[in-house]
Chimera marker file (.cmm) of the C-alpha trace (Angstrom):
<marker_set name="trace">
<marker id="1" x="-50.091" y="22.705" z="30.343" r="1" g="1" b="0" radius="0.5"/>
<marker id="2" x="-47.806" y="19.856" z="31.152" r="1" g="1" b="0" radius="0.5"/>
<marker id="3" x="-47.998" y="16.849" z="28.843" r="1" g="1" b="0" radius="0.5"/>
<marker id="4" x="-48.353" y="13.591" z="29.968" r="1" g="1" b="0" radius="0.5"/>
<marker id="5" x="-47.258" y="10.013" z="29.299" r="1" g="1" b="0" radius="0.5"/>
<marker id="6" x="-50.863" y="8.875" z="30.651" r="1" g="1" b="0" radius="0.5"/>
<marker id="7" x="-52.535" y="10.821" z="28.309" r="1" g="1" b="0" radius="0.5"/>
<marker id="8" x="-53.916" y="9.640" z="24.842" r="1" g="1" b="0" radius="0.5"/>
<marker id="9" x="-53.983" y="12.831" z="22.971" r="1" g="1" b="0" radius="0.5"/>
<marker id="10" x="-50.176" y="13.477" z="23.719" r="1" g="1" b="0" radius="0.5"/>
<marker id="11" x="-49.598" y="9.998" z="23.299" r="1" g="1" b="0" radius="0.5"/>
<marker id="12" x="-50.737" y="10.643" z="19.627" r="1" g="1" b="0" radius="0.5"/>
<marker id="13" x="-48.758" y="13.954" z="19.144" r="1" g="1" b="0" radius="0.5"/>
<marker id="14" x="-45.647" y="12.066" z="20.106" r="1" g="1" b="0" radius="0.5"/>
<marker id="15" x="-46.352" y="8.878" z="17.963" r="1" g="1" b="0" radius="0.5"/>
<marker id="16" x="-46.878" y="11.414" z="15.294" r="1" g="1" b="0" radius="0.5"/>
<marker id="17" x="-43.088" y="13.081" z="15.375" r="1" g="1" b="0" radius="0.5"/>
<marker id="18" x="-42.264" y="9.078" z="15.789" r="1" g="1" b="0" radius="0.5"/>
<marker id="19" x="-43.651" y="8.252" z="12.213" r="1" g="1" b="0" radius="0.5"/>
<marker id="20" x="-41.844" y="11.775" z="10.946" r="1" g="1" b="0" radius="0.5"/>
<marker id="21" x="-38.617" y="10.417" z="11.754" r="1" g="1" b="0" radius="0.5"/>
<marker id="22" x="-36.976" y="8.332" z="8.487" r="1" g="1" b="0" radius="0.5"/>
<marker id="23" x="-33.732" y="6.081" z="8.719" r="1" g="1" b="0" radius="0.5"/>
<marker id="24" x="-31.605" y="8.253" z="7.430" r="1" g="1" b="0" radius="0.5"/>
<marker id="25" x="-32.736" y="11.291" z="9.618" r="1" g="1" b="0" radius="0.5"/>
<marker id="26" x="-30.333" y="12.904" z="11.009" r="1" g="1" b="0" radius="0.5"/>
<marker id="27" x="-28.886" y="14.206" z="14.505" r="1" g="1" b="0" radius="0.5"/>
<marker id="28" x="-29.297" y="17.579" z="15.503" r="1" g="1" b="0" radius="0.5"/>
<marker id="29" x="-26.257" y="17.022" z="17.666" r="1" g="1" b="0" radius="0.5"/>
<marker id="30" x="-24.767" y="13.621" z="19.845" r="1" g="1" b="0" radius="0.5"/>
<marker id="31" x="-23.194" y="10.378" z="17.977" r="1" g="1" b="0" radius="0.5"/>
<marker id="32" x="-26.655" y="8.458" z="18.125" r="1" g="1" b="0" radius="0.5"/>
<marker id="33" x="-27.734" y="7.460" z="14.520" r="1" g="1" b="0" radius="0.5"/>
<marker id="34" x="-31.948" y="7.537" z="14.524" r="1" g="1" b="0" radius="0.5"/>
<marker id="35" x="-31.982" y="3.529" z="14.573" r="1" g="1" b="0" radius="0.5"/>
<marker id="36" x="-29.859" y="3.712" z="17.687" r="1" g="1" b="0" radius="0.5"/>
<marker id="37" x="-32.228" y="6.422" z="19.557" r="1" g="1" b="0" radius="0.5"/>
<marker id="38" x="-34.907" y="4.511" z="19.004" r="1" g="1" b="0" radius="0.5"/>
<marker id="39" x="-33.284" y="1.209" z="20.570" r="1" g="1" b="0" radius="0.5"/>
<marker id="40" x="-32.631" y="3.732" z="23.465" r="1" g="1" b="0" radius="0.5"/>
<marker id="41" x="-35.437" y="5.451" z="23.998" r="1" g="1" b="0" radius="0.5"/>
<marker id="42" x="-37.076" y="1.456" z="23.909" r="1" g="1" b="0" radius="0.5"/>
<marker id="43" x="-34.102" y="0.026" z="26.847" r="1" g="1" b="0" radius="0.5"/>
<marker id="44" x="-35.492" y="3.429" z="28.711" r="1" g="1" b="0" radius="0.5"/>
<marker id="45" x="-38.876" y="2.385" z="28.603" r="1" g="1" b="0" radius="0.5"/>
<marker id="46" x="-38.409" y="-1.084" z="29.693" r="1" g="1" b="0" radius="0.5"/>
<marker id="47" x="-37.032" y="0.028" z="32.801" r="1" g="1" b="0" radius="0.5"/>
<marker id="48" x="-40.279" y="1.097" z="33.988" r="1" g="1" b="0" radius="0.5"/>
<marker id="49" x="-42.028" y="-2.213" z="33.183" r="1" g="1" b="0" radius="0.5"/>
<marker id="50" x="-39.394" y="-4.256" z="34.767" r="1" g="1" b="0" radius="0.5"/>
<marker id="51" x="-38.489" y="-5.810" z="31.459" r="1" g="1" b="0" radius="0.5"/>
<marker id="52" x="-34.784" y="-4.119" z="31.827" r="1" g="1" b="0" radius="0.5"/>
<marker id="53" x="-32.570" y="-4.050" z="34.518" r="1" g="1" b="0" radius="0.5"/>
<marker id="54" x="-29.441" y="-1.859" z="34.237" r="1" g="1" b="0" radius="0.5"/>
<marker id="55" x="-26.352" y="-1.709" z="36.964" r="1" g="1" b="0" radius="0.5"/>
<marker id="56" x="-25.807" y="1.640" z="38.747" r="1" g="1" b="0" radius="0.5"/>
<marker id="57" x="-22.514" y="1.769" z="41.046" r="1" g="1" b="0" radius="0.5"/>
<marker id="58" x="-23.417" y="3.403" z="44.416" r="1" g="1" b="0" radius="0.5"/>
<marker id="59" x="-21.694" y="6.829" z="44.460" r="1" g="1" b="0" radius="0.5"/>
<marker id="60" x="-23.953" y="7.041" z="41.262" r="1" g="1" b="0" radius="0.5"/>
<marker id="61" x="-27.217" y="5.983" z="42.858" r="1" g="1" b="0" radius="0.5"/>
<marker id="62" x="-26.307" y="8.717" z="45.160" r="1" g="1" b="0" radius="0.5"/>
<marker id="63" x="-25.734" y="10.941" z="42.601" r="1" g="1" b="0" radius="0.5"/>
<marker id="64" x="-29.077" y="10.592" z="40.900" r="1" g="1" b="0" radius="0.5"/>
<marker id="65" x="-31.311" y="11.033" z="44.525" r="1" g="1" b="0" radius="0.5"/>
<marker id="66" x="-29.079" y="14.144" z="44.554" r="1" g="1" b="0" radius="0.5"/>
<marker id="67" x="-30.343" y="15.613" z="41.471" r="1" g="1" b="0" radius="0.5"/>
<marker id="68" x="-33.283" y="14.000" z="40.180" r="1" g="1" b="0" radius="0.5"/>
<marker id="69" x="-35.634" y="17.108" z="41.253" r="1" g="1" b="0" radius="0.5"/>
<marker id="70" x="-33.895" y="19.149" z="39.407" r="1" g="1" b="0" radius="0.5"/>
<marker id="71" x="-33.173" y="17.805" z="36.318" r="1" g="1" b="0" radius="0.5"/>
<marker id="72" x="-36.909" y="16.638" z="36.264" r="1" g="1" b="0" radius="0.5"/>
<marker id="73" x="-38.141" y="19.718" z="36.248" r="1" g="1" b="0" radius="0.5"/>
<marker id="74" x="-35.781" y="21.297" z="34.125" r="1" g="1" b="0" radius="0.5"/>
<marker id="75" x="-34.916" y="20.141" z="30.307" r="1" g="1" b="0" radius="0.5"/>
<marker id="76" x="-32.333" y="17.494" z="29.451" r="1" g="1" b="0" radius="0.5"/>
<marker id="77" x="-28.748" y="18.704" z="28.383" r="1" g="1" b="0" radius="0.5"/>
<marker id="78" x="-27.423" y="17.896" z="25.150" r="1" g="1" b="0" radius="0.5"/>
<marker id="79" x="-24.743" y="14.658" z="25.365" r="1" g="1" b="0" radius="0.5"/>
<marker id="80" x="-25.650" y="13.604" z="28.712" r="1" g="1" b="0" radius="0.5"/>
<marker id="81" x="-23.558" y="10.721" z="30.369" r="1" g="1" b="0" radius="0.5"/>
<marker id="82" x="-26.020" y="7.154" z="30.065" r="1" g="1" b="0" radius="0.5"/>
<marker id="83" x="-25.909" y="4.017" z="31.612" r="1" g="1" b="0" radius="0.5"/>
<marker id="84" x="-23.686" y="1.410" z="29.330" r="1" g="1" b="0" radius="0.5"/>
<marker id="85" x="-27.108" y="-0.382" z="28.891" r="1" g="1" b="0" radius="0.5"/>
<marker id="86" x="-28.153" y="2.388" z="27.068" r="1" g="1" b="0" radius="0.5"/>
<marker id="87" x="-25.794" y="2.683" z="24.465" r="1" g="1" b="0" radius="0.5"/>
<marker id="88" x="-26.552" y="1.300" z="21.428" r="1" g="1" b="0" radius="0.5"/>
<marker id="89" x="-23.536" y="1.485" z="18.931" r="1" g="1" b="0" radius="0.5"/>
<marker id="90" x="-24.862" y="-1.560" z="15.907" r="1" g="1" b="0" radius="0.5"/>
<marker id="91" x="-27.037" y="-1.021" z="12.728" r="1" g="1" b="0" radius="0.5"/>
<marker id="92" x="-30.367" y="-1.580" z="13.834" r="1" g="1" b="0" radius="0.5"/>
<marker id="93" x="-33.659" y="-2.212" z="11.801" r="1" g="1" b="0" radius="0.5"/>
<marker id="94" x="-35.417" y="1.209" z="11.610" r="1" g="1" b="0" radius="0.5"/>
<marker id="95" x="-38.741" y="0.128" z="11.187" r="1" g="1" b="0" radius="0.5"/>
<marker id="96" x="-39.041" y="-2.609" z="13.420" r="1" g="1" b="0" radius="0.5"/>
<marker id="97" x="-37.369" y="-0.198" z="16.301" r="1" g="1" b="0" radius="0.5"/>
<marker id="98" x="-39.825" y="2.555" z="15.821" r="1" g="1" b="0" radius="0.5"/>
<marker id="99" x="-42.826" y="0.070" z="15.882" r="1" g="1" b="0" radius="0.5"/>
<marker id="100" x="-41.748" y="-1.222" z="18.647" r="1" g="1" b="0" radius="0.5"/>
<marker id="101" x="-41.212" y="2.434" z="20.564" r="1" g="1" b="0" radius="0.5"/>
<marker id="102" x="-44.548" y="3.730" z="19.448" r="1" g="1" b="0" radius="0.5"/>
<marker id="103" x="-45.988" y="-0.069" z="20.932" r="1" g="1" b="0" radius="0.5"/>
<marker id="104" x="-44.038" y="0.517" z="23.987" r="1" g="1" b="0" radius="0.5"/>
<marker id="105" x="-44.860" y="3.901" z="24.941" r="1" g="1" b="0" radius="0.5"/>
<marker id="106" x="-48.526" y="3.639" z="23.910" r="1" g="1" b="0" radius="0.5"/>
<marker id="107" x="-48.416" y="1.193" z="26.841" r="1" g="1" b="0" radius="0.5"/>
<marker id="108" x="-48.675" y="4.478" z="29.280" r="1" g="1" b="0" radius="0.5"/>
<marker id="109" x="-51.519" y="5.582" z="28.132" r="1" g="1" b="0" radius="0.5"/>
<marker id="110" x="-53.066" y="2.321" z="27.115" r="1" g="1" b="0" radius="0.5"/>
<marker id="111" x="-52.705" y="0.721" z="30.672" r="1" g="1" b="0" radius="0.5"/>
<marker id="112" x="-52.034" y="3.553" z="32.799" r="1" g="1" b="0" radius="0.5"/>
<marker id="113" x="-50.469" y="3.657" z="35.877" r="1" g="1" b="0" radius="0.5"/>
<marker id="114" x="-50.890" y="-0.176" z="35.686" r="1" g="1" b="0" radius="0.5"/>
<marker id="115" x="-48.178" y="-0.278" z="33.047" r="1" g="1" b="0" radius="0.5"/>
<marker id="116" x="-45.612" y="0.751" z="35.582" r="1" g="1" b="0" radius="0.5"/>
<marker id="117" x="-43.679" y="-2.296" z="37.629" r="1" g="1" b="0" radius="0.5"/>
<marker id="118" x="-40.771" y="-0.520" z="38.992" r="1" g="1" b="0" radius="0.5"/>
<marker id="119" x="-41.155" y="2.228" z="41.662" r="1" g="1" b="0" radius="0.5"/>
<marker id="120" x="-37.335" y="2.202" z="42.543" r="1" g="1" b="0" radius="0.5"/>
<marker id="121" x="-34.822" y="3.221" z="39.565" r="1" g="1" b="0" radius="0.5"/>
<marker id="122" x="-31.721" y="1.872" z="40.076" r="1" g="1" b="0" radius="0.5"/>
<marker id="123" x="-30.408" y="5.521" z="39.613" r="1" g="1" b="0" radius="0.5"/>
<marker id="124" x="-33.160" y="8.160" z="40.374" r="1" g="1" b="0" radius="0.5"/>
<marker id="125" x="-34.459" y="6.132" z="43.166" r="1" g="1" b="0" radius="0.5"/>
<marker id="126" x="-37.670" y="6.199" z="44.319" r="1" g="1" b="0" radius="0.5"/>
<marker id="127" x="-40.044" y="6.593" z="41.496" r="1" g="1" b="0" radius="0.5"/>
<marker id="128" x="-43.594" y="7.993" z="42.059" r="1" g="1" b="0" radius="0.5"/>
<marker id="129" x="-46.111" y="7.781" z="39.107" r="1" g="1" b="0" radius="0.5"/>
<marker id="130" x="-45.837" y="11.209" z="38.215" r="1" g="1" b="0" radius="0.5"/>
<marker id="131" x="-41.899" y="11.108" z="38.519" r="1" g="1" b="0" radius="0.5"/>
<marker id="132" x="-41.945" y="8.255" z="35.487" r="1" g="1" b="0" radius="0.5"/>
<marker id="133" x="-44.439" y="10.400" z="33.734" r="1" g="1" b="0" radius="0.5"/>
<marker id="134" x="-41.773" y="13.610" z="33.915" r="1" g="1" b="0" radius="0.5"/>
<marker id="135" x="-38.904" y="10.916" z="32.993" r="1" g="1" b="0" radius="0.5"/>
<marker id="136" x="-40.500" y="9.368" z="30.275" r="1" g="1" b="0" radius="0.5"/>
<marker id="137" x="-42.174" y="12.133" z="28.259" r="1" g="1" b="0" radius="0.5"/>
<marker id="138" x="-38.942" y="13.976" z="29.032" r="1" g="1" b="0" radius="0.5"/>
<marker id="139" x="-36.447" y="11.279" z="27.594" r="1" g="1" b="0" radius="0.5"/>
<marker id="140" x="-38.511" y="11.243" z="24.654" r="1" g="1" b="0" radius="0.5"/>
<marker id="141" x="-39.280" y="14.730" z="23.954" r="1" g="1" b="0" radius="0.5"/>
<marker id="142" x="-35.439" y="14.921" z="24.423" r="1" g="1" b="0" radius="0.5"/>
<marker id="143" x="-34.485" y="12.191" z="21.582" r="1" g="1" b="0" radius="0.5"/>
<marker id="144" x="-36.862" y="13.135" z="19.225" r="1" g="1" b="0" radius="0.5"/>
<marker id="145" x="-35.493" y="17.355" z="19.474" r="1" g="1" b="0" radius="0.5"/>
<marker id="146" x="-32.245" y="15.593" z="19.122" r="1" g="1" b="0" radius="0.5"/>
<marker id="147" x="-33.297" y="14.253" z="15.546" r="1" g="1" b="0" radius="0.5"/>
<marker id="148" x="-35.246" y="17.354" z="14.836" r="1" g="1" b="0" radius="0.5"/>
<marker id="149" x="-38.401" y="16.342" z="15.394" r="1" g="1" b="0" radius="0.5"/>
<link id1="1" id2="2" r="1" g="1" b="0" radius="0.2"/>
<link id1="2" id2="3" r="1" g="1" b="0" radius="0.2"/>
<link id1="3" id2="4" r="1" g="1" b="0" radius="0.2"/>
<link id1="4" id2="5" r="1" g="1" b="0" radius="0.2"/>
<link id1="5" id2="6" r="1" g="1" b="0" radius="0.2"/>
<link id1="6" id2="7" r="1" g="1" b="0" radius="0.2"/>
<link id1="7" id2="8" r="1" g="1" b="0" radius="0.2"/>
<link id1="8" id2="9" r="1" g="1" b="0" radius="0.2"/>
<link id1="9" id2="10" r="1" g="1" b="0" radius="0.2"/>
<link id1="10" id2="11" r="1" g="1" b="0" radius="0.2"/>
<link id1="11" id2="12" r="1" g="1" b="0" radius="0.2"/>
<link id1="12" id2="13" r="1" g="1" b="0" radius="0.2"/>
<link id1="13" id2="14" r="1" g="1" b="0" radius="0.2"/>
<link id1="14" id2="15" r="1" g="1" b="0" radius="0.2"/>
<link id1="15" id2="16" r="1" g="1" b="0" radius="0.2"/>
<link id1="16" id2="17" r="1" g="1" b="0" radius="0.2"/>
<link id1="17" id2="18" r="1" g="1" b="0" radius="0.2"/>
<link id1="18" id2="19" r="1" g="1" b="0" radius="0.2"/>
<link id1="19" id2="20" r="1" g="1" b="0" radius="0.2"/>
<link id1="20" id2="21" r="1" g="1" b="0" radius="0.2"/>
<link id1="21" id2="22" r="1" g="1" b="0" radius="0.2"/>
<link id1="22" id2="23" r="1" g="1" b="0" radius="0.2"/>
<link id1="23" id2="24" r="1" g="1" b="0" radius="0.2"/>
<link id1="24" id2="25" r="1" g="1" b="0" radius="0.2"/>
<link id1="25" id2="26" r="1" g="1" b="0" radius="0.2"/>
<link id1="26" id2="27" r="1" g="1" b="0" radius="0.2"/>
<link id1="27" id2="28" r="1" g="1" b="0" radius="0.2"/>
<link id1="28" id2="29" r="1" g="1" b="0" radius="0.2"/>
<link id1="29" id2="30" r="1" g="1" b="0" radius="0.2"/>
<link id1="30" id2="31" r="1" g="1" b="0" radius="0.2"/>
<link id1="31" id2="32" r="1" g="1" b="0" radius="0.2"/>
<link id1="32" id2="33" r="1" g="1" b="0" radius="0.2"/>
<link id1="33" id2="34" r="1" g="1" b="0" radius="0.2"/>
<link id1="34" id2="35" r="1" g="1" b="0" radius="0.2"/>
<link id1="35" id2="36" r="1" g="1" b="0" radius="0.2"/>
<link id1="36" id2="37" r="1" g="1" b="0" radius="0.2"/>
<link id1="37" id2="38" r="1" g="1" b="0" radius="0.2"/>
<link id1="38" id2="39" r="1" g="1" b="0" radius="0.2"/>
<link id1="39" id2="40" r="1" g="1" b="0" radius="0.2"/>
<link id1="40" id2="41" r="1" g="1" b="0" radius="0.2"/>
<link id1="41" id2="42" r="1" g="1" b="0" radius="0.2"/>
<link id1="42" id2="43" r="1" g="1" b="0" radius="0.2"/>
<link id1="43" id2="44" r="1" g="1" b="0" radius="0.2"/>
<link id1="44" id2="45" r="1" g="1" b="0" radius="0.2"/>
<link id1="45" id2="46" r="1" g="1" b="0" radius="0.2"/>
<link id1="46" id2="47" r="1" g="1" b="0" radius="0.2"/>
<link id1="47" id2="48" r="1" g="1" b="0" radius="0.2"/>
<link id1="48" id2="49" r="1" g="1" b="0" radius="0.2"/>
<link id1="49" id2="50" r="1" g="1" b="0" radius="0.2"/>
<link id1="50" id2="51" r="1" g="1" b="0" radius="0.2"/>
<link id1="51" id2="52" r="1" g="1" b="0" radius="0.2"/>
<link id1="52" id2="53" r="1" g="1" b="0" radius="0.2"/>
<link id1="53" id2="54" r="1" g="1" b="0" radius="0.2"/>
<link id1="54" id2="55" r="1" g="1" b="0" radius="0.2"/>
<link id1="55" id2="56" r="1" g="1" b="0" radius="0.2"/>
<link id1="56" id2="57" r="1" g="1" b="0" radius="0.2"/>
<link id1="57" id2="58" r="1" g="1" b="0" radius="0.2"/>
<link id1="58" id2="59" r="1" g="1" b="0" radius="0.2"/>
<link id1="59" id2="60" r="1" g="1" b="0" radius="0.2"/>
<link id1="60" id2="61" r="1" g="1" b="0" radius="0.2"/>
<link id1="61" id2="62" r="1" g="1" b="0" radius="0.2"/>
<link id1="62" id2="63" r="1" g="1" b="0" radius="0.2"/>
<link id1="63" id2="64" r="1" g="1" b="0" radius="0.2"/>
<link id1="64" id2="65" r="1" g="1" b="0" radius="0.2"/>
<link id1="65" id2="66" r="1" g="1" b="0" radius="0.2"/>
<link id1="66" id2="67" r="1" g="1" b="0" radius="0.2"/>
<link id1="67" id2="68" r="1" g="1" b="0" radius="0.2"/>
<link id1="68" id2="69" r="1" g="1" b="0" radius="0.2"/>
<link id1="69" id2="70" r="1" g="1" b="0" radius="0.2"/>
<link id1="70" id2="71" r="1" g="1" b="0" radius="0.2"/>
<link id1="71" id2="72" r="1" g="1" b="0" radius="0.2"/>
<link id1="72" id2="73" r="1" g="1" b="0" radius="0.2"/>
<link id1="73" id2="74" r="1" g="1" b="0" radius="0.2"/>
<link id1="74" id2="75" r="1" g="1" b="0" radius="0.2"/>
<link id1="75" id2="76" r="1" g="1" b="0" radius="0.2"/>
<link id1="76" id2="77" r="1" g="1" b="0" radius="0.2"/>
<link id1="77" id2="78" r="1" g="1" b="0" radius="0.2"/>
<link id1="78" id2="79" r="1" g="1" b="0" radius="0.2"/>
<link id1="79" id2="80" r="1" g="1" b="0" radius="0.2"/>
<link id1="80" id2="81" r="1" g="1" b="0" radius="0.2"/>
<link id1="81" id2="82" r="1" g="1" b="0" radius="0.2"/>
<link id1="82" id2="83" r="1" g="1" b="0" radius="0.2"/>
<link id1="83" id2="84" r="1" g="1" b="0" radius="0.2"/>
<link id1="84" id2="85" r="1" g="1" b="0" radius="0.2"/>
<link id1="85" id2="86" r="1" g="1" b="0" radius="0.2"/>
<link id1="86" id2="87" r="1" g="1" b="0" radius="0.2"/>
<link id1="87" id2="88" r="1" g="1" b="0" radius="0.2"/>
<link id1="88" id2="89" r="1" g="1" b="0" radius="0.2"/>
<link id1="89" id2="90" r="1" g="1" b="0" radius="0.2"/>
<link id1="90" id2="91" r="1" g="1" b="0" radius="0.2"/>
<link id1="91" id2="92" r="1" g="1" b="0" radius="0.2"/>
<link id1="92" id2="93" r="1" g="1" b="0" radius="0.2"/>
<link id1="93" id2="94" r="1" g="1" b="0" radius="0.2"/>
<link id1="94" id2="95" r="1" g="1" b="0" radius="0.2"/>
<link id1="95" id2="96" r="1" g="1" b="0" radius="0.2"/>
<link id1="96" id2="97" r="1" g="1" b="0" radius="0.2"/>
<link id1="97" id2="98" r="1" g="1" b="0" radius="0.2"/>
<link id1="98" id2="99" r="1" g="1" b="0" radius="0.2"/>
<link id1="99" id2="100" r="1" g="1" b="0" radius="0.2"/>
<link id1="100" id2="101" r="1" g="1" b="0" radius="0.2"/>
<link id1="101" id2="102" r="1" g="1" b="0" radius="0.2"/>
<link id1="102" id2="103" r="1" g="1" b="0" radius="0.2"/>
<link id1="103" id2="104" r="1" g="1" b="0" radius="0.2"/>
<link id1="104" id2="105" r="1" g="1" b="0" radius="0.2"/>
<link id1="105" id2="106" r="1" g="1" b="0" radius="0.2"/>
<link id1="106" id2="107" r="1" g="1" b="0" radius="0.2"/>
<link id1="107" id2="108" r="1" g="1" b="0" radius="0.2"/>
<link id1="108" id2="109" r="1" g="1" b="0" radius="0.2"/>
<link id1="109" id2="110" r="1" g="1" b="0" radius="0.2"/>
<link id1="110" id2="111" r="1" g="1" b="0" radius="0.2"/>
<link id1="111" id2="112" r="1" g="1" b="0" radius="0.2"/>
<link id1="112" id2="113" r="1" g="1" b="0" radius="0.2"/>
<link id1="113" id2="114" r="1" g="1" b="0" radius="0.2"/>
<link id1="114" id2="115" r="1" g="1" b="0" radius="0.2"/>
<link id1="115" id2="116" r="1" g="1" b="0" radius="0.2"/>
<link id1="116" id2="117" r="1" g="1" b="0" radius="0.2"/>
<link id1="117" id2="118" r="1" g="1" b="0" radius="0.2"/>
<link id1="118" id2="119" r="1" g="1" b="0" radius="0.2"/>
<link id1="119" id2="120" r="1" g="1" b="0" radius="0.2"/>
<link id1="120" id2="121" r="1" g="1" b="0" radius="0.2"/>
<link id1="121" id2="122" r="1" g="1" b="0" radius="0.2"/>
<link id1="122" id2="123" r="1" g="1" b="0" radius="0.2"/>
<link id1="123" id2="124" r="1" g="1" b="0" radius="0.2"/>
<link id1="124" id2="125" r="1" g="1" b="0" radius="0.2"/>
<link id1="125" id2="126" r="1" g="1" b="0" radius="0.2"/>
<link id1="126" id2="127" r="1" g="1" b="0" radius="0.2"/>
<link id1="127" id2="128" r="1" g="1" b="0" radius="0.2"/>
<link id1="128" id2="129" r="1" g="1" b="0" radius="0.2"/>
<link id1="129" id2="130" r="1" g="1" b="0" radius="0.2"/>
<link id1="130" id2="131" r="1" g="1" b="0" radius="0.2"/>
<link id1="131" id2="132" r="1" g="1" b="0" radius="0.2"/>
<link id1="132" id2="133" r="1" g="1" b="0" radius="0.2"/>
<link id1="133" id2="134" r="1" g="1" b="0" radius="0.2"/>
<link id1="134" id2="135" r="1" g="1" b="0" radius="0.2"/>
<link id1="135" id2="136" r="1" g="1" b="0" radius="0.2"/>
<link id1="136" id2="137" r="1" g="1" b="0" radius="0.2"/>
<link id1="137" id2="138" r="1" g="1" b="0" radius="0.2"/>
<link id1="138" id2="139" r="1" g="1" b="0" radius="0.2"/>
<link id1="139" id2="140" r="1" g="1" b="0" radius="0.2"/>
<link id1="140" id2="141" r="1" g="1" b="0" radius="0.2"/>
<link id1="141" id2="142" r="1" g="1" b="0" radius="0.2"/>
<link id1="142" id2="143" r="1" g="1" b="0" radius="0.2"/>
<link id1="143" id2="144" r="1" g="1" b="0" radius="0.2"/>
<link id1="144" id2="145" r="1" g="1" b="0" radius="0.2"/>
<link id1="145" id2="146" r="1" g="1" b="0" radius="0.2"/>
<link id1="146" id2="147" r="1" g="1" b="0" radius="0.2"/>
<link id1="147" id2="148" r="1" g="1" b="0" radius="0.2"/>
<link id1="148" id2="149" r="1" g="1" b="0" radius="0.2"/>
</marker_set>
């Protein structure tokens, strides 16, 4: 069973390794302190509703059509390359980032498919509603195995 962005039970399970994470949790492997993983995870998010806009050269757009199928449908490697908008690299306040993730995310399956605004990403391309549902629940899955949780 595939889990899904839209739906409230995972929702819950995910907002539930959220609250398990504490500030001074630390990485399973990458440079990313917690409080920075959570201000990532966030910029990632507000992509989708069109609250974040991020600059991808073209040979990089290009790049991401290329390979989005498979690296949807396959699990994110360790220390992948990110966009420079999604590096975080300050001290940031733990508990007001992870209220703000778990507010953020429960936006998918509060609203929907409604909660989406952006069906282009400016490096996967054309988005479809279950491509930001594989995207989403796979960024976060990712960061959250990255602090051990």
């Amino acid at each position: 069973m595939t889990n899904s962005i839209y739906d409230k039970l995972d929702t819950e399970k995910i907002i539930s390794r959220i609250h398990s994470l504490a500030p001074d949790t630390p990485a399973v492997w990458g440079k990313m302190t917690v409080d920075q993983m959570l201000q990532h995870c966030i910029a990632a998010i507000e992509v989708a509703f069109g609250e974040k806009e991020i600059t991808v050269k073209w040979m990089m757009r290009l790049l991401g059509k290329l390979v989005k199928k498979k690296i949807f449908n396959s699990d994110f490697q360790h220390n992948s390359p990110t966009a420079p908008e999604f590096i975080f690299d300050e001290n940031y306040d733990f508990e007001t980032s992870k209220s703000t993730l778990i507010q953020k995310y429960s936006r998918f399956s509060n609203e929907g498919k409604d909660a989406i605004t952006v069906m282009k990403h400016p490096f996967w391309g054309t988005m479809t509603y279950e491509d930001w549902d594989k995207l989403m629940w796979k960024h976060l899955d990712h960061h959250l195995r990255q602090f051990g949780v």
